[in-house]
C-alpha positions, 0 to 999 in steps of 0.5 A: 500500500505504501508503494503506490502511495510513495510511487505517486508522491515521487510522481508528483515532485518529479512532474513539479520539477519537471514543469519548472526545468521547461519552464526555465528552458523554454521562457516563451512558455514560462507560467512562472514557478508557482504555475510551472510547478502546478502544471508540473505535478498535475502533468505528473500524476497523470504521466506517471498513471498513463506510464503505469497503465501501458506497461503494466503498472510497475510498483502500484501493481506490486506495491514494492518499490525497487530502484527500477521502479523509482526510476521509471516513476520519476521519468513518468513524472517529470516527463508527464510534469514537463509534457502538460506545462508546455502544452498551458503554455502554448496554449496561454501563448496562443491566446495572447498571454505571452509570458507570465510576469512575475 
């Protein structure tokens, strides 16, 4: 049980992380880091549970955590983290939002 509830939260963080490094490196998408990280970790857990659901579920399924397993969720989330922020990013760009002041 705890597996897939640490799984998760690493998801989480890694998509947070995420977002704010394609925020960083793509400034004309930049939602600035409160937002990055809020599109971060919403991408995350959905990047993580798509990952987990097209290759069998890695440690939700077996409830352990191995390094294999951490590993995969943090690329799932971080991936996930930085997917979804730069699509609201592109879309925010496209509706005129331009960069996000801070």
């Amino acid at each position: 049980m705890f597996g897939g509830i640490l799984g998760l939260i690493i998801q989480l963080i890694a998509g947070a992380v995420g977002g704010n490094i394609v925020g960083a490196a793509a400034k004309q998408l930049d939602l600035g880091p409160v937002w990055n990280s809020i599109a971060g970790i919403v991408g995350g857990g959905i990047g993580g549970q798509i990952l987990g659901a097209v290759l069998g579920g890695g440690a939700a399924a077996t409830g352990g955590l191995d390094i294999g397993s951490i590993i995969e969720q943090i690329a799932a989330g971080g991936v996930g983290g930085g997917i979804l922020m730069a699509i609201i990013g592109f879309i925010k760009q496209a509706a005129g939002g331009g960069a996000a002041s801070r």
